[in-house]
N, C-alpha and C positions, 0 to 999 in steps of 0.2 A: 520685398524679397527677404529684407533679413529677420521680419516679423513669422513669414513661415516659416525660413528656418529652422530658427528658434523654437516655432513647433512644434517641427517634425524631432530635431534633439531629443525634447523633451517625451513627443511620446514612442519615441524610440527606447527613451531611457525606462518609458514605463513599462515598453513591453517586456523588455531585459529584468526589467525585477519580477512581474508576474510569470516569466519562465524559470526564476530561481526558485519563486514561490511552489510553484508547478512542482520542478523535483526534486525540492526537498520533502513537498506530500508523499512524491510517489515513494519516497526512498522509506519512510516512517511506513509505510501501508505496506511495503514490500516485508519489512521485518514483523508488521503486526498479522503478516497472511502468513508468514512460516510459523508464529507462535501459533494461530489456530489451526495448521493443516497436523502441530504434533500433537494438539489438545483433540481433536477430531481420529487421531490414529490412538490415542490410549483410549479415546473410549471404545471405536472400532473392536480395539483387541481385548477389552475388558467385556465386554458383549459377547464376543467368541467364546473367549474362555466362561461366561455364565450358558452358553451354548452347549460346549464341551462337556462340561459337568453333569448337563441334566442327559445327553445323550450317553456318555458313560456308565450311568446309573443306572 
């Protein structure tokens, strides 16, 4: 009994760090998905505006 214990402890303890591991990714991918939805909007509106231009002329 005390050998599963022991075990279970232990992969209890492993799950607990694969769920830190978990979101700490998601927290890094949350900040690198805002860097590209503003990289994805200047080009959006750099697009426009070579849009603009030629329809103005």
């Amino acid at each position: 009994m005390k050998g599963q214990d022991e075990r279970l402890l232990a992969l209890e303890e492993r799950v607990a760090e694969l769920e830190d591991q978990l979101r700490e990714a998601r927290k890094g991918s949350k900040g690198l998905r805002i860097v590209l939805y503003i990289i994805y909007g200047v080009f959006i509106l750099l697009i426009l505006l070579g849009v603009l231009q030629f329809v103005s002329v």
